[in-house]
N, C-alpha and C positions, 0 to 999 in steps of 0.2 A: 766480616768485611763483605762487600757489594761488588761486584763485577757488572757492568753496564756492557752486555755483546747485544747490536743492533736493537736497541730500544728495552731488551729485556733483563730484571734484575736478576743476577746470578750470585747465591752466598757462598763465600768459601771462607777455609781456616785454612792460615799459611802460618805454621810454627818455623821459623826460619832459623838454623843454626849456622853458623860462619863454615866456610870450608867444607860442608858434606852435602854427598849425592840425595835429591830430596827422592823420598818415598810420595807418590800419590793414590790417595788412596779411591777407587769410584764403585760408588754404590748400586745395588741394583733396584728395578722398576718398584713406583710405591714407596721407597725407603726415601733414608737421607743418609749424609754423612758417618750420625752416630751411630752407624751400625760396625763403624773401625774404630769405637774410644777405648777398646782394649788391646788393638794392635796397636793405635800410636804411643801410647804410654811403655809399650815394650822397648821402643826406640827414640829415648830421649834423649840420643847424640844425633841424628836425623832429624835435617826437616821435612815434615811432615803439611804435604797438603791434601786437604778432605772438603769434596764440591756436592752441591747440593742440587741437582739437576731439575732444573724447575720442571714440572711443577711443583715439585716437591719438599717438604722440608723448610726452611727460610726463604727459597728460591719465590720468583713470581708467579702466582699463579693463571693466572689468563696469559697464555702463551697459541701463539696464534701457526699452524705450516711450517712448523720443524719437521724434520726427518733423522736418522740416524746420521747422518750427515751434519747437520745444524749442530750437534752433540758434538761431533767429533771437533768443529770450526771454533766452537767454540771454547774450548779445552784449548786448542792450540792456541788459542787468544790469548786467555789469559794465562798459559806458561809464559808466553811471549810477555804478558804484563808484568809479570813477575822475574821477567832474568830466569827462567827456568830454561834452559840449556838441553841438558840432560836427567831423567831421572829415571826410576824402578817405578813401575805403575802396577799394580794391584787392582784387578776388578770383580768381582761379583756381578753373576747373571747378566743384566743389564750395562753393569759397567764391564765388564767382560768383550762386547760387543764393541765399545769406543777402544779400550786397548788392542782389539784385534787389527780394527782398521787403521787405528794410529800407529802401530807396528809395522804396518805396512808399507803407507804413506806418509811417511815424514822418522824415516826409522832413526835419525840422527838427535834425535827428543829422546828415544828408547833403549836404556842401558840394558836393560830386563824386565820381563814380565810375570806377575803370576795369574791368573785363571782360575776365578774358584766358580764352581758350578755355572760356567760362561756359557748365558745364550748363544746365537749366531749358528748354528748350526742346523741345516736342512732335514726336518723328523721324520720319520715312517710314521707312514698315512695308514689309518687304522681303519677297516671295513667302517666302523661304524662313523667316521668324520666323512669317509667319502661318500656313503648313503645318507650322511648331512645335505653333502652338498649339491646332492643329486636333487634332492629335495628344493633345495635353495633353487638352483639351477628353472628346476620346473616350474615353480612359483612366481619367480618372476618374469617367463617366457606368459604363461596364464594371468599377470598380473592378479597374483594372489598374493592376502598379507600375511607372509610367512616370517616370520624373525626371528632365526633362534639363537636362544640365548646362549654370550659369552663367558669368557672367564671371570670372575670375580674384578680381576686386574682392571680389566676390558668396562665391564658395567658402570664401575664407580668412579670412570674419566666423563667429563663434559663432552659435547657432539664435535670439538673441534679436533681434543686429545683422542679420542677414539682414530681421527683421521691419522692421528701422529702414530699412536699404536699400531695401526694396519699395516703403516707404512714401515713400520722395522720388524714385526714378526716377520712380513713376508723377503727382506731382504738378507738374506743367506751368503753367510762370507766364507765360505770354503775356499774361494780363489783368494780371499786376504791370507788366510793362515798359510796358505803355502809360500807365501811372501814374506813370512816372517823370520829373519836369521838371528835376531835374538834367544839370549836364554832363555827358556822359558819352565817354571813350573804351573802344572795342570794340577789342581787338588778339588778330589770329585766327592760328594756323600756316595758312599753304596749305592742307599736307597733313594735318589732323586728320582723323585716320580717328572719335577716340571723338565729340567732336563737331565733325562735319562743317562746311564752309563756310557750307554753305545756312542754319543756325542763324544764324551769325554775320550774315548778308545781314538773316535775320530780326528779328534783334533791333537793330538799326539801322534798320528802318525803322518796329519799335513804338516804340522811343525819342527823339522827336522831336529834342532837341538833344543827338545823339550822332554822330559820327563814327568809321569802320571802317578800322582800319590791318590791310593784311595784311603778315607776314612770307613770304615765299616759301620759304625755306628750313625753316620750323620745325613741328612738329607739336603734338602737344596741349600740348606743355613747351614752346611755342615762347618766353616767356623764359628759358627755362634753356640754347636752341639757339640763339638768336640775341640775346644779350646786348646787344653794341654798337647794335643796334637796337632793340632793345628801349628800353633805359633811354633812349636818345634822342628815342624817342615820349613815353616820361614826364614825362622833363626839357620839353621843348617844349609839350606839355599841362600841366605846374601853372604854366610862365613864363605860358602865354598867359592869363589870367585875369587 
C-alpha cells in the first residue's frame, strides 16, 4: 500500500487482525521493511505494520529536506491513517531513533517499545575522527580541497540524502530517552562495532523501566544473527505484561 505524507510516496504492509494491539515494525538506514518477515510471521494473531522509509525499499526515491523529524511526522501520520491508537513499536538502528522520539512525544501511540541495536545515541570521539576533523577544520579555513571520505551509508545517498543523513547522525536523543516511561526492552549484539555496547549500557540507564538483553554472538543485525534468540526475548517480553 502507498502512504501519500506531503507530496512523498510512502510503502507500508498493514496486516490488520480484529481486536489486537498492532506490532510496528521500523527498519534501520539502507534497509526496508523485510528485514522483520520472520518476526511478523511469529505473530499471526497481531496486526502487524512494516514501513518502508523512503528512500528506501518501495518508498520514493527522490525525497527532498527531511530530518529525523520528518520520519517521526510521518509515522504519526499514517498511524493516524490507519486508526492506530495504540501499539508495540519495534525498531532497528535507524528505526530505533523514530521509536525514541515517538516515545517521548506522543507517548499515548506507545504501549511498549523494543530497541534493537538503536542509533541515537551521542559516540566517543576517537583521536583519530578528531585529527579528521582538525584536518577538515584547516582545509577549509585555507580553502583547500579536502574531502574525506564517509561511511558506505553516507557515499551511496544522493547530494540531497547526504544533507538528510547529516542531519540525524548529528542529532542525539539522550534527552528523549529520559522521557520515555514505557516498557521498554534493549536487545544489543555483543559485537556491534556501528553502535557499540556502551550506547546500549546508556540507554538502559536513561530509560528507567527498560531492561538490556545481550546476544553474544550477534552484531549490529544481531536479530537477523541470532534468531532463535532473539524472537525468544520478544516472545517472553510481550507474554510478560
Amino acid at each position: 500500500m502507498i502512504f501519500n505524507y506531503n507530496g512523498v510516496k510512502v510503502y507500508y504492509d498493514y496486516r490488520h487482525k480484529n481486536n489486537s494491539r498492532p506490532i510496528v515494525l521500523l527498519h534501520g538506514w539502507a534497509r526496508d521493511g523485510s528485514d522483520f518477515d520472520g518476526l511478523s510471521s511469529m505473530f499471526k494473531d497481531r496486526s502487524i505494520l512494516t514501513v518502508d522509509f523512503p528512500p528506501f525499499g518501495q518508498s520514493q526515491k527522490d525525497v527532498l529536506g527531511w530530518n529525523i523529524y520528518t520520519y517521526v511526522g510521518m509515522l504519526m501520520s499514517l498511524c493516524d491513517h490507519l486508526n492506530i491508537e495504540n501499539a508495540d513499536f519495534v525498531g532497528h538502528s535507524f528505526g530505533g531513533r523514530i521509536v525514541i522520539i515517538l516515545s517521548a512525544v506522543k507517548r499515548s501511540l506507545v504501549h511498549s517499545c523494543i530497541l534493537i541495536d538503536s542509533a541515537g545515541m551521542r559516540p566517543r570521539r576517537s583521536v583519530k575522527f578528531r585529527l579528521r576533523q582538525l584536518k577538515l577544520s584547516i582545509a577549509r579555513k585555507l580553502h583547500l580541497n579536502y574531502h574525506p571520505k564517509g561511511s558506505a551509508d553516507y557515499e551511496a545517498l544522493s547530494p540531497e540524502m547526504k544533507k538528510t543523513f547529516k542531519s540525524i547522525v548529528n542529532t542525539h536523543l539522550e534527552d528523549y530517552a529520559r522521557k520515555m516511561p514505557m516498557r521498554t526492552l534493549i536487545i544489543w549484539g555483543e559485537k556491534d562495532n556501528e553502535t557499540p555496547l556502551y550506547m546500549a549500557r546508556r540507554l538502559n540507564r536513561l530509560i528507567k523501566n527498560s531492561q538490556l538483553k545481550i546476544l553474544k554472538n550477534g552484531s549490529h543485525f544481531s536479530f537477523l544473527e541470532c534468531k532463535f534468540e532473539f524472537f525468544s526475548c520478544v516472545e517472553k517480553f510481550f507474554m510478560e505484561e
